[in-house]
mmCIF file of the N, C-alpha and C atoms, coordinates in Angstrom:
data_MODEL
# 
_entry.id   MODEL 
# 
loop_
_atom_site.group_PDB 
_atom_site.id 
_atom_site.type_symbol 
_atom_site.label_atom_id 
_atom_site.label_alt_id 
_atom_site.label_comp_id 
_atom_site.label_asym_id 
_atom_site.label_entity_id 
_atom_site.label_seq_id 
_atom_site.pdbx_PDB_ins_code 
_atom_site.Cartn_x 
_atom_site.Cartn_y 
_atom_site.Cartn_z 
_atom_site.occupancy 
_atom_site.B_iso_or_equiv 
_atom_site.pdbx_formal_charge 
_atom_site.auth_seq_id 
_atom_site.auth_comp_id 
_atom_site.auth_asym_id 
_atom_site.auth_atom_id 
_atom_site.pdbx_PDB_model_num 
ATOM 1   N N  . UNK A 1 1  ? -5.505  50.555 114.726 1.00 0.00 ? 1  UNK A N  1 
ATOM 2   C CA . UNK A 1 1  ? -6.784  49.915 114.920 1.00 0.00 ? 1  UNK A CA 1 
ATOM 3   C C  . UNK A 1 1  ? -7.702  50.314 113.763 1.00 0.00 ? 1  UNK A C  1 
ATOM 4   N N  . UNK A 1 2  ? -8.125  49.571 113.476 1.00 0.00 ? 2  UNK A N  1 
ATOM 5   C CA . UNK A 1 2  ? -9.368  49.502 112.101 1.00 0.00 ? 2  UNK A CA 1 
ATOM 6   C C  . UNK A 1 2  ? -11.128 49.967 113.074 1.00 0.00 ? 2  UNK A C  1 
ATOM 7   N N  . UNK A 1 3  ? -11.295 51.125 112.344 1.00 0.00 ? 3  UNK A N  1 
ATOM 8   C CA . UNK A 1 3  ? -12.317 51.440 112.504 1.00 0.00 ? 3  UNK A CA 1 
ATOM 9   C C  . UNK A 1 3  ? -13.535 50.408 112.505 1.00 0.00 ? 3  UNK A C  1 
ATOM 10  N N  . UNK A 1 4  ? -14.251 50.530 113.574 1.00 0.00 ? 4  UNK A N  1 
ATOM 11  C CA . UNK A 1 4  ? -15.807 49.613 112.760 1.00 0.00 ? 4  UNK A CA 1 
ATOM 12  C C  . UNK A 1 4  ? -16.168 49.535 111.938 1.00 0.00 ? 4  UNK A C  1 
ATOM 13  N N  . UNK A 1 5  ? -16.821 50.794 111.371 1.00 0.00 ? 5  UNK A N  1 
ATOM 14  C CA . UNK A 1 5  ? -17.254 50.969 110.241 1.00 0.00 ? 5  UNK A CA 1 
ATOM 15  C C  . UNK A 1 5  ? -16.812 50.764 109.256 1.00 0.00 ? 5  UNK A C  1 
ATOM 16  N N  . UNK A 1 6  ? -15.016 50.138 108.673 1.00 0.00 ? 6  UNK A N  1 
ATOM 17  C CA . UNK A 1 6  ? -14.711 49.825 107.463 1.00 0.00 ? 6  UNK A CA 1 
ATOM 18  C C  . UNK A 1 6  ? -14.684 48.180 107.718 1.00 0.00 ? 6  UNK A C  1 
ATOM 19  N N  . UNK A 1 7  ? -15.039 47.487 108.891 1.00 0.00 ? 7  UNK A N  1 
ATOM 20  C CA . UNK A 1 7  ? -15.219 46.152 108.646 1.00 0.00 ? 7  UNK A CA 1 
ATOM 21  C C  . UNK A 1 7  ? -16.510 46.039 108.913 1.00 0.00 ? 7  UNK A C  1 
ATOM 22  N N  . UNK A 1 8  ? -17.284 46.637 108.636 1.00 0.00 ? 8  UNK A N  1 
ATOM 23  C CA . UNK A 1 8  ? -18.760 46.210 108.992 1.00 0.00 ? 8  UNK A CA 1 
ATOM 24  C C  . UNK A 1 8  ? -19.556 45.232 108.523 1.00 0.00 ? 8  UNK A C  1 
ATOM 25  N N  . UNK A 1 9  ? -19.406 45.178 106.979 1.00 0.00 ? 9  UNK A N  1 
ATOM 26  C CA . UNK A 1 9  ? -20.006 44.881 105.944 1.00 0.00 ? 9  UNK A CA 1 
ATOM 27  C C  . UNK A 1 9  ? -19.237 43.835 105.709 1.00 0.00 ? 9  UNK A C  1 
ATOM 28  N N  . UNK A 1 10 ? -17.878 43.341 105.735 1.00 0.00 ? 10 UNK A N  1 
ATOM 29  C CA . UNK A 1 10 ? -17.218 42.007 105.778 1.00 0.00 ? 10 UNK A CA 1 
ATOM 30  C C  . UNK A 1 10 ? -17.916 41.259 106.770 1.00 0.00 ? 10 UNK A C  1 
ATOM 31  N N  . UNK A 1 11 ? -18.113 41.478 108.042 1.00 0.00 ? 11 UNK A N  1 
ATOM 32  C CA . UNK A 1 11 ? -18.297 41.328 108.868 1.00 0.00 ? 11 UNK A CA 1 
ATOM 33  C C  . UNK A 1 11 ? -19.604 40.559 108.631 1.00 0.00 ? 11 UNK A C  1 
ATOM 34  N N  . UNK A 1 12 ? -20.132 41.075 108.520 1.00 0.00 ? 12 UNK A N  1 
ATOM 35  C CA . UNK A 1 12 ? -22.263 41.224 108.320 1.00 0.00 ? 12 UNK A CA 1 
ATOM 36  C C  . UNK A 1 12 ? -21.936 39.673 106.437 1.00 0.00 ? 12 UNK A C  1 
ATOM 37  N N  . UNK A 1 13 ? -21.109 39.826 106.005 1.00 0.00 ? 13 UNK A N  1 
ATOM 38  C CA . UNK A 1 13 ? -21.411 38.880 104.931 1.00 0.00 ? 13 UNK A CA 1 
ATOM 39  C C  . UNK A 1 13 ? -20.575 37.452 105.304 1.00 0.00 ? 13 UNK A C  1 
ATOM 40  N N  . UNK A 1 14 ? -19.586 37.702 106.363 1.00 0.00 ? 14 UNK A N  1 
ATOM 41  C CA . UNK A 1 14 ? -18.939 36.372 106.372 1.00 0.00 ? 14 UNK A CA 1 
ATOM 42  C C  . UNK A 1 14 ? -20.011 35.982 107.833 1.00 0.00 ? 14 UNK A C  1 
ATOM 43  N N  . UNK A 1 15 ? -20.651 36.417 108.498 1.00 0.00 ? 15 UNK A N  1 
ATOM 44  C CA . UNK A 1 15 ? -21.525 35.804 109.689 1.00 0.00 ? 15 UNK A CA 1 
ATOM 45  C C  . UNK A 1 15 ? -23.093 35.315 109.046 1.00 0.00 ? 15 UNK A C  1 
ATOM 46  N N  . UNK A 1 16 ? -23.090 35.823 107.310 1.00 0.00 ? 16 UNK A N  1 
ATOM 47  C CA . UNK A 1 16 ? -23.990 35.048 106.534 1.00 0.00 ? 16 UNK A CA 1 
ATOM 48  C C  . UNK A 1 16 ? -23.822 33.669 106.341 1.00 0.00 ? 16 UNK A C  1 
ATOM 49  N N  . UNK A 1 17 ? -22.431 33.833 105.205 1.00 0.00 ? 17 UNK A N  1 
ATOM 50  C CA . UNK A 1 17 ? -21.965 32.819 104.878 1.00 0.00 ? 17 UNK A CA 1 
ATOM 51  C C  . UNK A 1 17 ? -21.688 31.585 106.200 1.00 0.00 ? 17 UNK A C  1 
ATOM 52  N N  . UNK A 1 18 ? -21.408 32.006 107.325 1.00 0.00 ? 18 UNK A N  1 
ATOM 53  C CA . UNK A 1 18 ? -21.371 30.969 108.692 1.00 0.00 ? 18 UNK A CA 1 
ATOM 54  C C  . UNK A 1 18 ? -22.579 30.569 109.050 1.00 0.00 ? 18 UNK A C  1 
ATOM 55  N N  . UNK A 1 19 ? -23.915 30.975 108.265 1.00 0.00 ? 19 UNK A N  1 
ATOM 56  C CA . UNK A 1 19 ? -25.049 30.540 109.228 1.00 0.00 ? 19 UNK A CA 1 
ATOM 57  C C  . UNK A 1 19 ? -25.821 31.248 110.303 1.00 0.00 ? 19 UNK A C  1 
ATOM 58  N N  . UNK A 1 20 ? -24.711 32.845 110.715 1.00 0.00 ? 20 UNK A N  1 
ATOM 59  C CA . UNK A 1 20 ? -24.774 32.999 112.263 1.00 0.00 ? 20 UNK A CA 1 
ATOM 60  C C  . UNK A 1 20 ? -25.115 34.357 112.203 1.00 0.00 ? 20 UNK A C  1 
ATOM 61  N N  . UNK A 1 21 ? -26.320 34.831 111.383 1.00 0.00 ? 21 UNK A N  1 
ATOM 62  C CA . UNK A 1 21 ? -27.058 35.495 111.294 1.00 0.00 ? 21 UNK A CA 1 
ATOM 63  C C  . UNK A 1 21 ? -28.464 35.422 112.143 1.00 0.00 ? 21 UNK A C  1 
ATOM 64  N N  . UNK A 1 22 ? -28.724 36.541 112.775 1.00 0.00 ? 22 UNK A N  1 
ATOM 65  C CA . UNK A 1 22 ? -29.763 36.464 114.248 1.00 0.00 ? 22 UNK A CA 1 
ATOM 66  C C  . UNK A 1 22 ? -29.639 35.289 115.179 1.00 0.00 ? 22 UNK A C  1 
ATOM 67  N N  . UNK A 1 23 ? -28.266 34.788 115.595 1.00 0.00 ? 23 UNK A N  1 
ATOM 68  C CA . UNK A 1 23 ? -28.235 33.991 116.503 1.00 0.00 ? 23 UNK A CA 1 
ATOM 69  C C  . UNK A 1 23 ? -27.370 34.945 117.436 1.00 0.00 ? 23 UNK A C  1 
ATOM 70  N N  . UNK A 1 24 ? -27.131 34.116 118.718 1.00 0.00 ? 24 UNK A N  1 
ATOM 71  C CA . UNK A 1 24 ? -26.648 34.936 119.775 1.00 0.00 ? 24 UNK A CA 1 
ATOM 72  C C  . UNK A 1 24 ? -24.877 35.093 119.663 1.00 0.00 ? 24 UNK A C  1 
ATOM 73  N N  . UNK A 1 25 ? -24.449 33.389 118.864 1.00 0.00 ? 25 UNK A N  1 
ATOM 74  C CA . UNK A 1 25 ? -22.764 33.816 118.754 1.00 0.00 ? 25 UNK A CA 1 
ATOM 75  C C  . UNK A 1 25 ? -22.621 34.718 117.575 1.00 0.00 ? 25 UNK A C  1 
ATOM 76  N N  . UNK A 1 26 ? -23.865 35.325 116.602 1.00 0.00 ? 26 UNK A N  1 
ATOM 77  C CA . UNK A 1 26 ? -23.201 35.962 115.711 1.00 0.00 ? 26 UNK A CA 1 
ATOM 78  C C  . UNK A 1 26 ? -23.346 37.184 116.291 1.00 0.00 ? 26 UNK A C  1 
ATOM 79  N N  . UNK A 1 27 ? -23.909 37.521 117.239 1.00 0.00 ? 27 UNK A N  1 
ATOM 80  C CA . UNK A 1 27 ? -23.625 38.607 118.292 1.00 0.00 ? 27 UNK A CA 1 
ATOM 81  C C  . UNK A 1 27 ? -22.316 38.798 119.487 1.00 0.00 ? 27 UNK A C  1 
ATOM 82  N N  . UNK A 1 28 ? -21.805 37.955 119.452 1.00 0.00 ? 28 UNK A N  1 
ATOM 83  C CA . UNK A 1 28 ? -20.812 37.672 120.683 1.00 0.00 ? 28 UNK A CA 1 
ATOM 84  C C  . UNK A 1 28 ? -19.099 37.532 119.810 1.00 0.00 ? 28 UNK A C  1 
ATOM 85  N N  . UNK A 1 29 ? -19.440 37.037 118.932 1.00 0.00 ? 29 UNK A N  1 
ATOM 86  C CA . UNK A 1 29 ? -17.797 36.647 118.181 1.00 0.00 ? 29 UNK A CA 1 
ATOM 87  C C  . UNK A 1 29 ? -17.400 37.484 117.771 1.00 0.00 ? 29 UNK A C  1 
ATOM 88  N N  . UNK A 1 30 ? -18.197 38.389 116.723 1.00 0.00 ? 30 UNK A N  1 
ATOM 89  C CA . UNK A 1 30 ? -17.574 39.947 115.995 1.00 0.00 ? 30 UNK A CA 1 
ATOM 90  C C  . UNK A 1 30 ? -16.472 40.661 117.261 1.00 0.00 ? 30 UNK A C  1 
ATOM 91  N N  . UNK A 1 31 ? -17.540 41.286 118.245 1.00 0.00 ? 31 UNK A N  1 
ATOM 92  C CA . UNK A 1 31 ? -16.615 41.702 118.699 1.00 0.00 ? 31 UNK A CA 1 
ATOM 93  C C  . UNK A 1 31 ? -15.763 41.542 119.521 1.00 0.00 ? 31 UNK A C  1 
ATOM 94  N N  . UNK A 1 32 ? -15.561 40.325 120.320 1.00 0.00 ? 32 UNK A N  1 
ATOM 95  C CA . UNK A 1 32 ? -14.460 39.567 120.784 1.00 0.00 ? 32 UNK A CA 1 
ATOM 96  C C  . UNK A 1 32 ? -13.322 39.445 119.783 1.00 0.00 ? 32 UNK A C  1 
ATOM 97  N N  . UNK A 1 33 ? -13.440 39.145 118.583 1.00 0.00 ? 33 UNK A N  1 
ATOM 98  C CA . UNK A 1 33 ? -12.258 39.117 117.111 1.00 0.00 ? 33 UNK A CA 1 
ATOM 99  C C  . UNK A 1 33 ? -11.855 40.169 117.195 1.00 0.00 ? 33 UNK A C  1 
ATOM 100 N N  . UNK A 1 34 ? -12.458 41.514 117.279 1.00 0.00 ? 34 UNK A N  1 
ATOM 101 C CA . UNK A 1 34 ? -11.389 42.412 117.645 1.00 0.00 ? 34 UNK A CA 1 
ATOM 102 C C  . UNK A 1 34 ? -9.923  42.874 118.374 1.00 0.00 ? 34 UNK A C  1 
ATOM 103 N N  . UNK A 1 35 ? -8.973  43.332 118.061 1.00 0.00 ? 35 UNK A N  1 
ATOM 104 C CA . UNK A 1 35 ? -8.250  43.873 118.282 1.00 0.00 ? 35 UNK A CA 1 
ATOM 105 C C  . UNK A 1 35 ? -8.351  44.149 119.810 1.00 0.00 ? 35 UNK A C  1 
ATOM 106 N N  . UNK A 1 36 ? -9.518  45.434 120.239 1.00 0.00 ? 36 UNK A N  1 
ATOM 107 C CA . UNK A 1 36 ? -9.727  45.787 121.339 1.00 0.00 ? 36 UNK A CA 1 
ATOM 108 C C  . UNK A 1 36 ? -10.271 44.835 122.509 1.00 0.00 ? 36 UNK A C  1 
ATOM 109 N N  . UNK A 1 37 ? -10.988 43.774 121.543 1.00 0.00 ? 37 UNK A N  1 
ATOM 110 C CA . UNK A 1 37 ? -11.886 42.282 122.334 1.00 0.00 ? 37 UNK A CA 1 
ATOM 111 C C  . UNK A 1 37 ? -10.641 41.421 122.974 1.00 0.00 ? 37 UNK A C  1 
ATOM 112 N N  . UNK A 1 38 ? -9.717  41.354 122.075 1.00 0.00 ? 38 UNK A N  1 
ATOM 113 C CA . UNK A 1 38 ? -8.356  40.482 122.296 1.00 0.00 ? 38 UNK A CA 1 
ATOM 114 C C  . UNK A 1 38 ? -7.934  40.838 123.624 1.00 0.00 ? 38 UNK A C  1 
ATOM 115 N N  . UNK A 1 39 ? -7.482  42.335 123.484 1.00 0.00 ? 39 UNK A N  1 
ATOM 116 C CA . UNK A 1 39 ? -6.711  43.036 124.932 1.00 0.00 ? 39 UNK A CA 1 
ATOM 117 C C  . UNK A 1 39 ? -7.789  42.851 125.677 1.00 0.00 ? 39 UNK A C  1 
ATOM 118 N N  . UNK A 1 40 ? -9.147  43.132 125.861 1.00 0.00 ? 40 UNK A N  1 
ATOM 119 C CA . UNK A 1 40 ? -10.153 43.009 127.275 1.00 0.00 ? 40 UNK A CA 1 
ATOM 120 C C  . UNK A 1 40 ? -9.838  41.730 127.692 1.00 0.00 ? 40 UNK A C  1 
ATOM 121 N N  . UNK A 1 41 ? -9.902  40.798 126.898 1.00 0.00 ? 41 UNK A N  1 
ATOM 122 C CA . UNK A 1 41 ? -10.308 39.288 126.730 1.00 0.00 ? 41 UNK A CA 1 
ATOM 123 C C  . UNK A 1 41 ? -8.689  38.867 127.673 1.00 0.00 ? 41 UNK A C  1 
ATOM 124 N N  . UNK A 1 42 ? -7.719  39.028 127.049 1.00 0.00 ? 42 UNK A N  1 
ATOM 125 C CA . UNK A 1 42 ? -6.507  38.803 128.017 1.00 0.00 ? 42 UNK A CA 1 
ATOM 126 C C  . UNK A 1 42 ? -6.148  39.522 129.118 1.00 0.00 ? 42 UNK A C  1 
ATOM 127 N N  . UNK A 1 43 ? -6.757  40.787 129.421 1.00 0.00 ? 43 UNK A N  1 
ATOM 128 C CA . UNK A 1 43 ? -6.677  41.415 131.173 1.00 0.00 ? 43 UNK A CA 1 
ATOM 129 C C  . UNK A 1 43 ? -7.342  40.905 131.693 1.00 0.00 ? 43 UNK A C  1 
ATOM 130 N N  . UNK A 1 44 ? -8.440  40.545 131.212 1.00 0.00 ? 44 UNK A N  1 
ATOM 131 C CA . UNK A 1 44 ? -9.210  39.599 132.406 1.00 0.00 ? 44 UNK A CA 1 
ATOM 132 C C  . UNK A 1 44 ? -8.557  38.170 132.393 1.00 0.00 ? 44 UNK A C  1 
ATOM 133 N N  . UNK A 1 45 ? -8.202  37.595 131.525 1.00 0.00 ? 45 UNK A N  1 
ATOM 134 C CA . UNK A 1 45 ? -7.619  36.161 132.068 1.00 0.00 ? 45 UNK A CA 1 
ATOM 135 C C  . UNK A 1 45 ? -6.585  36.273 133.210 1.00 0.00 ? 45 UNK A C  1 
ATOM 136 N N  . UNK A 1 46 ? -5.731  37.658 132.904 1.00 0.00 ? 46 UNK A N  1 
ATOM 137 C CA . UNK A 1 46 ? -4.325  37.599 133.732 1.00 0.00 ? 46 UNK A CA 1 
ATOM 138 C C  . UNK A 1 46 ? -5.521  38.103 135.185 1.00 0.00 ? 46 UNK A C  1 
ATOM 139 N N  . UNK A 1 47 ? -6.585  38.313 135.723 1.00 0.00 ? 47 UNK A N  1 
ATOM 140 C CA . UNK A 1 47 ? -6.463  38.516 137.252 1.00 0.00 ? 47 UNK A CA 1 
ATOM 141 C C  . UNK A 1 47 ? -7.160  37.078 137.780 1.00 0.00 ? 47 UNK A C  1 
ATOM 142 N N  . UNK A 1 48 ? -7.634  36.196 136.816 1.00 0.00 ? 48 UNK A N  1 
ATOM 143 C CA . UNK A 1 48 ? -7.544  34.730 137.537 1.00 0.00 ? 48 UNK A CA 1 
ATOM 144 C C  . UNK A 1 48 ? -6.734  34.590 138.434 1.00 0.00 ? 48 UNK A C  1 
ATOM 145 N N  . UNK A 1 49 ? -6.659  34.277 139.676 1.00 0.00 ? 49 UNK A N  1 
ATOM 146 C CA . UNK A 1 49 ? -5.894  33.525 140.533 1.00 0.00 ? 49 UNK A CA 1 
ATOM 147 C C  . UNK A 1 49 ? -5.322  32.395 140.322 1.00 0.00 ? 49 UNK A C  1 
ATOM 148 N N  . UNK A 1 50 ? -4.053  32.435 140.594 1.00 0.00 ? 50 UNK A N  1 
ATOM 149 C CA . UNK A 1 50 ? -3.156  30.627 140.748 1.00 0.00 ? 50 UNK A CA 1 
ATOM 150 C C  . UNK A 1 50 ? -3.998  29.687 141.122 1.00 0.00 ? 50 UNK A C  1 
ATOM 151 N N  . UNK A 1 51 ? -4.701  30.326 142.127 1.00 0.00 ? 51 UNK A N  1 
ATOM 152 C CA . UNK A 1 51 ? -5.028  29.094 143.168 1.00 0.00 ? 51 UNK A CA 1 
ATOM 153 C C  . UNK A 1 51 ? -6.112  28.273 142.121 1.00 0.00 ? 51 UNK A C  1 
ATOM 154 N N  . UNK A 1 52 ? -6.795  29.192 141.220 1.00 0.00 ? 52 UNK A N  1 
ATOM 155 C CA . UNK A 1 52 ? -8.163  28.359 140.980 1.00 0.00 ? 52 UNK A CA 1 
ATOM 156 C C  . UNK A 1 52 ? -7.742  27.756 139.299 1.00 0.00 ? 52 UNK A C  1 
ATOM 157 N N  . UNK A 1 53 ? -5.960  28.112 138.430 1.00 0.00 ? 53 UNK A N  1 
ATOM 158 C CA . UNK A 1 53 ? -5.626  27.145 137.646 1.00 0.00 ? 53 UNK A CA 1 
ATOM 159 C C  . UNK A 1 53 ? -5.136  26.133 138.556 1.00 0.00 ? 53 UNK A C  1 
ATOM 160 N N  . UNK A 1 54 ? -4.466  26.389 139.271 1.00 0.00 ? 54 UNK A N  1 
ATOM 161 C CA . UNK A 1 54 ? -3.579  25.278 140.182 1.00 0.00 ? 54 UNK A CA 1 
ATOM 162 C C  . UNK A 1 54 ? -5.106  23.998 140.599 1.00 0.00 ? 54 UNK A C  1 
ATOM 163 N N  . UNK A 1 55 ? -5.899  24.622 141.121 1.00 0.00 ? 55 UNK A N  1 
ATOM 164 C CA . UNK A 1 55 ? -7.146  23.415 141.236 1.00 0.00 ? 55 UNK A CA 1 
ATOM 165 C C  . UNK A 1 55 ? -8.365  22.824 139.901 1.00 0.00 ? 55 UNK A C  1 
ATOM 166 N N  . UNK A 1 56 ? -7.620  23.407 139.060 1.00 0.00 ? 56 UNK A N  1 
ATOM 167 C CA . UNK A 1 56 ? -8.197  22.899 137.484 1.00 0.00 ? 56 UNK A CA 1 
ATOM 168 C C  . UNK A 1 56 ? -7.413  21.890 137.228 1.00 0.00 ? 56 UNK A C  1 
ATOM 169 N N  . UNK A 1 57 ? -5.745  22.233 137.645 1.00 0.00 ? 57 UNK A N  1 
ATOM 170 C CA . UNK A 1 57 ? -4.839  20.982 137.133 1.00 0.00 ? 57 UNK A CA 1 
ATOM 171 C C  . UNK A 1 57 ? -5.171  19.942 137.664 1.00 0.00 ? 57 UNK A C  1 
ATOM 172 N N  . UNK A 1 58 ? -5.330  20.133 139.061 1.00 0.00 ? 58 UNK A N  1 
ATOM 173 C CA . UNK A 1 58 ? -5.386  18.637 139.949 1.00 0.00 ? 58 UNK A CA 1 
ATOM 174 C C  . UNK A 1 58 ? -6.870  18.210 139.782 1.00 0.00 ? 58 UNK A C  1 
ATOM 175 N N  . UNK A 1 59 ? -8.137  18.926 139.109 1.00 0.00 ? 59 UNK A N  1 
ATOM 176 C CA . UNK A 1 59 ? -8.922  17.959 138.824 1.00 0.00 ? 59 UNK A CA 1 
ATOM 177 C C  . UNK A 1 59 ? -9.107  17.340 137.697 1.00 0.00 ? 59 UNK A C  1 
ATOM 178 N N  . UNK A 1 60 ? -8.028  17.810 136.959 1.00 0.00 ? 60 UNK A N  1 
ATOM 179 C CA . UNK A 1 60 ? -7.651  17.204 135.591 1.00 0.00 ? 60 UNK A CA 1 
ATOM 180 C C  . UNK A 1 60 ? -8.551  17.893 134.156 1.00 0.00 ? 60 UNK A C  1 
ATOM 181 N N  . UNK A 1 61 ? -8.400  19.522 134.650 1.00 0.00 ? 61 UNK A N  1 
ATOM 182 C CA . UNK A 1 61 ? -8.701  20.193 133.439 1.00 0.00 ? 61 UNK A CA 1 
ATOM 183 C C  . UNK A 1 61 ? -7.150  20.168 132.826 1.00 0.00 ? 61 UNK A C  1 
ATOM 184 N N  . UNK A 1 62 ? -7.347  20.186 131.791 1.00 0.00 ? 62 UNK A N  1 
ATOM 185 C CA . UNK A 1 62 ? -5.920  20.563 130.285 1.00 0.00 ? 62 UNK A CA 1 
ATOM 186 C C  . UNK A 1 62 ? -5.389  21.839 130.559 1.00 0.00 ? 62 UNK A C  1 
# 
């Protein structure tokens, strides 16, 4: 795992170059892109219940 602090500054110049400087997704995306954001981000998908993809299919979510 890559420390914060050696992507900080990539970080802080490519959320320039996007525009997404003092907005709220340039607060929210950094650290979701993480490594550690990834794994939170997929334990919580896996305790969704069947029941409530199974009733996305039949109302015709993708």
């Amino acid at each position: 795992m890559i420390p914060l602090q050696a992507i900080m500054v990539p970080i802080f110049l490519l959320l320039k170059d996007l525009g997404l400087l003092n907005t709220l997704w340039g607060v929210i995306i950094p650290p979701a892109a993480t490594p550690t954001g990834v794994f939170l981000a997929r334990q919580y998908i896996q305790t969704i219940p069947n029941s409530f993809i199974e009733a996305a299919r039949i109302d015709g979510a993708g």
